[in-house]
C-alpha positions as CSV (number, residue, x, y, z in Angstrom):
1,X,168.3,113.7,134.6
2,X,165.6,116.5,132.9
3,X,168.0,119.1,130.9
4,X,166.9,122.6,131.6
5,X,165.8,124.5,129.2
6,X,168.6,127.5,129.6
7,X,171.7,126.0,132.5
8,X,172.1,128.7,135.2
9,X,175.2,127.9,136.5
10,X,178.0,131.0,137.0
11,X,181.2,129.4,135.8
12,X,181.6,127.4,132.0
13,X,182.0,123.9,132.2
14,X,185.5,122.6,132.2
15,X,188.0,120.1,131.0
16,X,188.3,117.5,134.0
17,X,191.7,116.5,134.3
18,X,192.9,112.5,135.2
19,X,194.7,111.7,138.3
20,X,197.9,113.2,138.8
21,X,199.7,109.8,139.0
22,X,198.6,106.2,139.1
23,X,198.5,106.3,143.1
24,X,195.9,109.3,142.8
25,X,192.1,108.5,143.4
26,X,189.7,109.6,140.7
27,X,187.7,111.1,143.0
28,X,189.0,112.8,146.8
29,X,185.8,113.0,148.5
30,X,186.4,115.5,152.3
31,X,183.8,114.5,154.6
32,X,182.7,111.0,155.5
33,X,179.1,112.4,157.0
34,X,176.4,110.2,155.4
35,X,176.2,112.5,152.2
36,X,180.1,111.7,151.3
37,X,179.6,108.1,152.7
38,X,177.1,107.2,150.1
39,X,178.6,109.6,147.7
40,X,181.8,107.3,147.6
41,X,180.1,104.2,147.7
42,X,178.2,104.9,144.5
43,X,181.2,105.5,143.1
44,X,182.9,102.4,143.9
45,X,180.1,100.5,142.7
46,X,180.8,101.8,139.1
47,X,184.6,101.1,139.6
48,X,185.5,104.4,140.7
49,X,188.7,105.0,142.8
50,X,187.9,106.4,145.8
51,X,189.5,108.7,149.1
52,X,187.2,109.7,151.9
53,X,188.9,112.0,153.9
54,X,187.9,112.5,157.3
55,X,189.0,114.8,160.2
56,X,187.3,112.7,163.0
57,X,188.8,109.7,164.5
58,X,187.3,106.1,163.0
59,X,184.4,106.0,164.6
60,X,183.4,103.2,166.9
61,X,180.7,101.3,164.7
62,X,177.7,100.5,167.0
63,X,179.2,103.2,169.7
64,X,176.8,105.4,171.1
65,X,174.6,108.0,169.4
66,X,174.6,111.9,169.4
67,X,171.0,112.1,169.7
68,X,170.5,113.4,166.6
69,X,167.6,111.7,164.7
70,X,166.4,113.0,161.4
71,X,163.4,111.2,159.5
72,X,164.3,109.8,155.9
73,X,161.8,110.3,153.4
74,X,160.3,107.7,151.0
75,X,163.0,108.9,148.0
76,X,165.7,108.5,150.2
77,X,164.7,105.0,151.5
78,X,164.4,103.9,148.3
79,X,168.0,104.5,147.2
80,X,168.9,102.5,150.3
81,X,166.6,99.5,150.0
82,X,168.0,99.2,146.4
83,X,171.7,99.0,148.5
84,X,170.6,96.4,150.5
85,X,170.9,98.6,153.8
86,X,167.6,99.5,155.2
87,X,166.4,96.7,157.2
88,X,169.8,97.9,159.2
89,X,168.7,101.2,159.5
90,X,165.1,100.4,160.2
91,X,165.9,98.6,163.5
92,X,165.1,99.9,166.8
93,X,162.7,102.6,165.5
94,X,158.9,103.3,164.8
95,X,157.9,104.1,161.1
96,X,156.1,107.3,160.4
97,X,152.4,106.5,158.2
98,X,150.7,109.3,158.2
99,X,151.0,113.1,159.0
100,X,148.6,115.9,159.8
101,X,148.4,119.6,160.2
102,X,146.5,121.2,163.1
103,X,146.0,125.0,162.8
104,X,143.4,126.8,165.2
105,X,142.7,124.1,167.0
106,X,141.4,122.1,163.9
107,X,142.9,119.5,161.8
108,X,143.6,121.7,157.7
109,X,145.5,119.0,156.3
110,X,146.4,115.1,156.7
111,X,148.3,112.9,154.4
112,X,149.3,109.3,154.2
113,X,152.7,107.6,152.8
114,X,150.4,104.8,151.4
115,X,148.4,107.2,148.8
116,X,151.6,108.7,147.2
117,X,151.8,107.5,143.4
118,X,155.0,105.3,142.9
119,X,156.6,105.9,146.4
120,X,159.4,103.5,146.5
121,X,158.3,102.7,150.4
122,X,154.9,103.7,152.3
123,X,156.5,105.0,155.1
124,X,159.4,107.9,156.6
125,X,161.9,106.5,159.0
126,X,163.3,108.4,161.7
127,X,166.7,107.3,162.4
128,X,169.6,108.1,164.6
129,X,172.7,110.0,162.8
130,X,175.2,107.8,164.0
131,X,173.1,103.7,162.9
132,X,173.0,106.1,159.7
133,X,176.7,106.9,159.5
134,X,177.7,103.5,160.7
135,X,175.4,101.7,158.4
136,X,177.0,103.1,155.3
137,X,180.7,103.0,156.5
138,X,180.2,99.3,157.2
139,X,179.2,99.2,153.5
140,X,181.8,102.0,152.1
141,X,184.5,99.5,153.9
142,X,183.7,96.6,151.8
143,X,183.5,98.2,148.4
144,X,186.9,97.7,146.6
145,X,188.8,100.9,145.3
146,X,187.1,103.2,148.4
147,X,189.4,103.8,150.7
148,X,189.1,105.9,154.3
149,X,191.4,107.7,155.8
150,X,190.4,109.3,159.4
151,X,192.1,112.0,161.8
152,X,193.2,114.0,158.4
153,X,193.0,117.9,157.9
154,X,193.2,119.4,154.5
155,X,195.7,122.6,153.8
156,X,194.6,123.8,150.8
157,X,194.3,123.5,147.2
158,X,196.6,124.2,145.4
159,X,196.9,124.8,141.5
160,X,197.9,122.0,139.8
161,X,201.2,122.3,138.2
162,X,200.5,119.0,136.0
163,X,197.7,120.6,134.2
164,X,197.7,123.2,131.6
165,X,194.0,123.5,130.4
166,X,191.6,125.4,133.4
167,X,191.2,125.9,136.7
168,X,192.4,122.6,138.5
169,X,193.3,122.2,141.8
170,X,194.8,119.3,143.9
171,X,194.5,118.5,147.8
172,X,197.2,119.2,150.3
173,X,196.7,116.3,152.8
174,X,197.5,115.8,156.6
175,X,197.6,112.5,158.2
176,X,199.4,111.0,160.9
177,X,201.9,109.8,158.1
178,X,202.6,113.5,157.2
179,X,202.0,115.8,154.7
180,X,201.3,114.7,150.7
181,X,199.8,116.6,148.0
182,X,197.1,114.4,145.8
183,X,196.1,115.2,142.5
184,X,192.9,113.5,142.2
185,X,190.6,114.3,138.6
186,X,187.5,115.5,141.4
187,X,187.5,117.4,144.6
188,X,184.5,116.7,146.3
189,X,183.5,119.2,149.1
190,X,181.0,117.4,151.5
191,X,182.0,118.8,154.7
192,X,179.0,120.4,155.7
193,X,178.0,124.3,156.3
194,X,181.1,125.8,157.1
195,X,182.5,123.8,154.1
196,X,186.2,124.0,154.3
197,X,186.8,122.9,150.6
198,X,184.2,126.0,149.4
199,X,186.5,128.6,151.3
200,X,189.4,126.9,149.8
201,X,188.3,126.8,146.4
202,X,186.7,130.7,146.9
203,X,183.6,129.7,146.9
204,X,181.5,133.2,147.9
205,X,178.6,132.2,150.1
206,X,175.4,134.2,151.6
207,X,174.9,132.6,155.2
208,X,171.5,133.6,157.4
209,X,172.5,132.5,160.8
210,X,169.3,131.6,163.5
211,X,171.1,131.4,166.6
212,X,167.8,130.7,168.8
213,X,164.0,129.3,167.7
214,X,164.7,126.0,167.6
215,X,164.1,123.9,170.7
216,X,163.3,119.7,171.4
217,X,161.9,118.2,174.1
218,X,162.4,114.4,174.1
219,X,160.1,112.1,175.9
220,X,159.0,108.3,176.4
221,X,157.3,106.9,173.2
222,X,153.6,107.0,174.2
223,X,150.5,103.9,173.4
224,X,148.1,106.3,172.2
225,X,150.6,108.0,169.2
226,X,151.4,105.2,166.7
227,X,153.4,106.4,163.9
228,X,152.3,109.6,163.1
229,X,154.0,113.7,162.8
230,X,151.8,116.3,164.0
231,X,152.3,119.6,163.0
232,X,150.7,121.9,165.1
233,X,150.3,126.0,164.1
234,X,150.1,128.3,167.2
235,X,149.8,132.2,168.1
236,X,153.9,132.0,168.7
237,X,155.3,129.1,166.5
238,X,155.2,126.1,165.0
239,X,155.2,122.6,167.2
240,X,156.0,119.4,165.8
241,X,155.0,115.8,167.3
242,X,156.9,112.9,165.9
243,X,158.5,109.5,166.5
244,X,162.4,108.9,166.6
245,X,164.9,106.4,167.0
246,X,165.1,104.6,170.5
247,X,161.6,104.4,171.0
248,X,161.0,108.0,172.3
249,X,158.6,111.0,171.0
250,X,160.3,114.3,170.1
251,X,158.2,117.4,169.9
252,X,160.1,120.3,168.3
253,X,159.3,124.0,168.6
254,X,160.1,126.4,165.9
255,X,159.5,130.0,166.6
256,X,161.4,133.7,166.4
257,X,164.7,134.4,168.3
258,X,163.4,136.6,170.9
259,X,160.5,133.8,172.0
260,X,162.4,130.8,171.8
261,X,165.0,132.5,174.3
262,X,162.9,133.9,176.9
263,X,161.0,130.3,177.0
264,X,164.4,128.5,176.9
265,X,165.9,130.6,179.8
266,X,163.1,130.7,181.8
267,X,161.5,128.1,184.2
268,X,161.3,124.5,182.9
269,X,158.2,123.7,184.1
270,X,156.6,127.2,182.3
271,X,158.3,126.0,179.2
272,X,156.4,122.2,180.0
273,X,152.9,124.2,179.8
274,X,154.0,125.6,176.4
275,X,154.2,122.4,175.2
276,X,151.7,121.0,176.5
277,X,149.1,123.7,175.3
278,X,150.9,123.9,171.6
279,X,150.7,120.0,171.9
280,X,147.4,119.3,173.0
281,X,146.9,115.3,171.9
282,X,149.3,115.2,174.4
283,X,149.3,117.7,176.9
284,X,148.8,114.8,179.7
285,X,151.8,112.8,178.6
286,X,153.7,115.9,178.5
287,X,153.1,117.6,181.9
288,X,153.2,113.7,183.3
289,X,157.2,112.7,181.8
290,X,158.6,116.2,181.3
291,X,161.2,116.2,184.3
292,X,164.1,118.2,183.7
293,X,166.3,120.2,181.0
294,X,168.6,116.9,180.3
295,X,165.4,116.2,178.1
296,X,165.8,119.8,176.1
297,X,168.1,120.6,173.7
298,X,168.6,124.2,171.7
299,X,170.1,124.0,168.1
300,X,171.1,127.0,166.2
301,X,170.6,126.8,162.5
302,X,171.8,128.7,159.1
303,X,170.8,128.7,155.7
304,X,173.8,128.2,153.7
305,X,173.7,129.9,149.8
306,X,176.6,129.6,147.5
307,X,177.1,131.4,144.7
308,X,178.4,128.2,142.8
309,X,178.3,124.4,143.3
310,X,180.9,124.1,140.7
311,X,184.3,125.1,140.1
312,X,186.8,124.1,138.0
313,X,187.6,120.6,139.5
314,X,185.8,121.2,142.6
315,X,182.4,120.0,143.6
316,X,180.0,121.3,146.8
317,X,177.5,118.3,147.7
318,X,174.7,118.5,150.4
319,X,174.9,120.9,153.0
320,X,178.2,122.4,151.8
321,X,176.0,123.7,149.0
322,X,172.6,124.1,150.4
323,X,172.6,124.4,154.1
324,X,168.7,124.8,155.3
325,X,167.1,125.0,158.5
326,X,165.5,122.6,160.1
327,X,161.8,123.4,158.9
328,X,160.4,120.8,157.0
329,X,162.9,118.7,157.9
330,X,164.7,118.2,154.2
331,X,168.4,118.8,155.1
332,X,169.6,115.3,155.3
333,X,167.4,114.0,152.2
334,X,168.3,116.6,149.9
335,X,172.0,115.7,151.1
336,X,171.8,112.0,150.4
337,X,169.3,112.7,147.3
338,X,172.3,115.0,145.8
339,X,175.1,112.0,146.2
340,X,172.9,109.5,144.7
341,X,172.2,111.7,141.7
342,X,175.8,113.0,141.4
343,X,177.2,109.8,141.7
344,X,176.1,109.2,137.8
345,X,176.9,112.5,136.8
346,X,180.0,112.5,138.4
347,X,181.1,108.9,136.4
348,X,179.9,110.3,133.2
349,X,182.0,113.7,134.1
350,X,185.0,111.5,134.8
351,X,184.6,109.5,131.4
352,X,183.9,112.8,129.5
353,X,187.0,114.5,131.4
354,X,184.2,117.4,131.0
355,X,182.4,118.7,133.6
356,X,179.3,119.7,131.9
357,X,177.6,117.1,133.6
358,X,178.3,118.1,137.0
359,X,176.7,121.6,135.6
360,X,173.9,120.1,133.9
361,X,173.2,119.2,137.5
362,X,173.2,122.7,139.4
363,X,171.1,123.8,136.7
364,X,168.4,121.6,137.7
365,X,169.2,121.5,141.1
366,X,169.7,124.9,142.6
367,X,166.5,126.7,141.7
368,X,164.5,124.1,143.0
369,X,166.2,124.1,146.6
370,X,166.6,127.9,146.8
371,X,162.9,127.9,146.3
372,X,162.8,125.5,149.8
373,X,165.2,128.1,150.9
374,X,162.9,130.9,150.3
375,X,160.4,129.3,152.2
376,X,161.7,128.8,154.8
377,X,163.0,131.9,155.5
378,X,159.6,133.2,154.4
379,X,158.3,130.9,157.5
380,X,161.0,132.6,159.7
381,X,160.1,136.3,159.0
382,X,156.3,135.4,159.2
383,X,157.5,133.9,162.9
384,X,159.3,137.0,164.2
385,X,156.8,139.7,162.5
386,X,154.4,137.9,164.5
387,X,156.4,138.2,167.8
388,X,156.9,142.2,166.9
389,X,153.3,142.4,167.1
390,X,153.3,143.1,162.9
391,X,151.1,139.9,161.9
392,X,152.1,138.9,158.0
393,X,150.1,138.8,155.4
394,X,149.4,135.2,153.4
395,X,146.6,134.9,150.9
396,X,145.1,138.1,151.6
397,X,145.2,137.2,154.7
398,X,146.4,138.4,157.9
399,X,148.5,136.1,160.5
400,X,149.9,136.6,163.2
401,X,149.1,139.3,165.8
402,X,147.4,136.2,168.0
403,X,145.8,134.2,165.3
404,X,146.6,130.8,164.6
405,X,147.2,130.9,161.0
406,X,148.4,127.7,158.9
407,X,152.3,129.3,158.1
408,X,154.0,128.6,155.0
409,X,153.4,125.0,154.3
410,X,156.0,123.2,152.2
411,X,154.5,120.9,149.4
412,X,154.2,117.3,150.8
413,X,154.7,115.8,147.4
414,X,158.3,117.0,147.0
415,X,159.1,116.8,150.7
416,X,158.4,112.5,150.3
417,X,159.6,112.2,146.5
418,X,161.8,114.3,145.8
419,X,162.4,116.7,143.5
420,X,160.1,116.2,140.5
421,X,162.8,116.6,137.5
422,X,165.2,114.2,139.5
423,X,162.8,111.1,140.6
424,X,163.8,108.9,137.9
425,X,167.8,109.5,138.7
426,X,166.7,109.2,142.4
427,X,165.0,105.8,141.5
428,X,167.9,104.2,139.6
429,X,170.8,105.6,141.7
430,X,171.1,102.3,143.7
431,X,170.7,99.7,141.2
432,X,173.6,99.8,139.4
433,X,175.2,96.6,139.7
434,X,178.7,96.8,141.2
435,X,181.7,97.8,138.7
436,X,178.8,98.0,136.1
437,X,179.5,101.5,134.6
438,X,182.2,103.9,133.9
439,X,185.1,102.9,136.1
440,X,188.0,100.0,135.7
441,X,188.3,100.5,132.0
């Protein structure tokens, strides 16, 4: 990991306590969503002790899917081909190649996976939420020292009365055994943007909530569209064109509030002709297998902004310390990315009984996605000016008001890699032989 040149984290780092007692994992990790899934299993693979603690039921593995679908970029794939898991996950589903950018009716921008430098894999995978969750709990479940335990509820987190150095806390548990408290070295908060652990641990937090803008249509999988994602930059939004798991072509529309719920409430088949004229490659296909509203779904989104990802014992990973909206499509790979980075910063932490590491980390970390943060919402307020009739300014440029400007483009480097300072961490997350490093002294 690159040290930066002055940390910029708000608390001091801290002396990590050991577990409580011998029966006390090193590390209680709460959420088993992907992010805590491959958080823990990293962990166990360098000897680590570890609870996941989930409040859902134990899901059924190859049950059916939520129809959630996020694309994996080439950094993320990498960490799970070096785990041996993504010919799993890559089943059923169409690989996404190359990518272009359509503003004003003309292509601005195209990219392919194949001309990144050092890209672990050529491609993005789209991927349903659930193969992904049962992928890595299939591979969780046969890592020794990883243990999970589902249909529990943490209480709290209370001070720990074994400790007399800092601020550490221990876990008050519910499970259908009753009520313990643990006492683990590590609390690991990975349960997602309305994070119970960072209320817990009094975590202050600045949400942006986007209750409308975001809509998906879902269709059949056309011939003619191979495995590309369209962007497409209209006078009222921004459509995207891409495959997804299950053979089937999603087109998403991002645009303001106000837009997106008029459109949404409206008549279906007025909403269709949207699509089909922000969409034109495939305006056909779309007016042709658009049928009814069982194929649209509306998501509200927030953008989640800690003011720490750190304290005392307690850890925020993924979106419990970043939520972002949806636009450019980053929140489950800068999830993922952050467990397979922390997972060595978290064994040298636990060796160190420091947690200076775990800082070094938000140091390099959080600037980088509240920049991603700022752009999107920068995206956002150029969408609803545009709606009030206020156009934005970009480049000395004006946008909105009608035109058919080019938005607020993330970087496609980053977006496929990774962040820059953290590629070589990302690259060597997943080949750490199993009980190679820090744990089973």
């Amino acid at each position: 990991m690159s040290e930066p040149a002055e940390p910029t984290n708000r608390t001091a780092s801290a002396v990590l306590p050991g577990p409580g007692t011998a029966a006390d994992p090193d590390v209680a990790i709460v959420g088993a969503g992907p992010a805590g899934l491959l958080l823990g299993l990293l962990l166990g693979r360098r000897g680590r002790r570890v609870l996941l603690i989930e409040r859902e039921a134990a899901p059924e593995i190859g049950g059916p899917g939520n129809g959630i679908c996020p694309i994996l970029q080439p950094a993320t794939l990498g960490i799970l081909d070096d785990l041996g898991l993504l010919p799993d996950l890559a089943r059923g589903t169409t690989p996404v190649t190359h990518g272009e950018v359509v503003a004003g009716g003309a292509v601005v921008a195209g990219y392919a996976y194949a001309g990144l430098p050092d890209a672990p894999v050529d491609y993005a995978l789209p991927t349903s939420i659930i193969q992904l969750r049962d992928v890595l709990t299939v591979a969780v479940r046969a890592t020794p020292g990883v243990e999970i335990v589902y249909g529990a509820t943490v209480h709290g987190l209370p001070a720990r009365d074994d400790v007399t150095a800092g601020a550490s806390r221990g876990l008050l548990l519910e499970t259908a055994e009753g009520t313990r408290t643990l006492r683990p070295s590590l609390i690991v908060g990975c349960d997602g943007k309305r994070s119970a652990v960072r209320d817990m641990a009094g975590i202050s937090s600045q949400v942006t909530e986007f209750r409308r803008g975001y809509l998906e249509l879902r269709l059949p999988m056309p011939e003619f569209w191979g495995g590309m994602m369209r962007a497409y930059f209209t006078s009222d939004g921004y459509m995207l064109g891409t495959p997804i798991a299950d053979d089937r072509l999603l087109l998403v529309w991002i645009t303001d509030e106000e837009t997106a719920g008029r459109a949404a409430d409206g008549p279906f088949d007025e909403l269709v002709e949207r699509y089909a004229k922000g969409v034109p490659d495939a305006a056909d296909w779309i007016r042709a297998h658009a049928h009814d509203r069982s194929q649209l779904r509306e998501f509200p989104h927030h953008i989640v902004r800690p003011d720490r990802w750190v304290d005392g014992n307690v850890l925020l990973v993924g979106d419990s310390a970043h939520g972002v909206h949806v636009y450019g499509g980053q929140g489950l790979n800068l999830s993922l990315q952050d467990a397979a980075c922390l997972a060595d910063a978290v064994d040298r932490a636990l060796t160190e009984a420091d947690t200076a590491e775990l800082h070094r980390f938000e140091a390099v970390r959080m600037p980088f996605v509240s920049a991603f943060q700022d752009m999107q919402e920068l995206h956002l307020a150029a969408l609803a000016a545009r709606s009030a009739g206020q156009g934005s300014t970009q480049g000395g440029r004006r946008s909105g008001g009608g035109q058919q400007g080019g938005g607020h483009l993330p970087e496609f480097a980053p977006l496929a890699l990774g962040q820059p300072e953290l590629r070589d961490a990302l690259a060597a997350a997943g080949r750490v032989p199993a009980g190679s490093a820090g744990g089973a002294r």
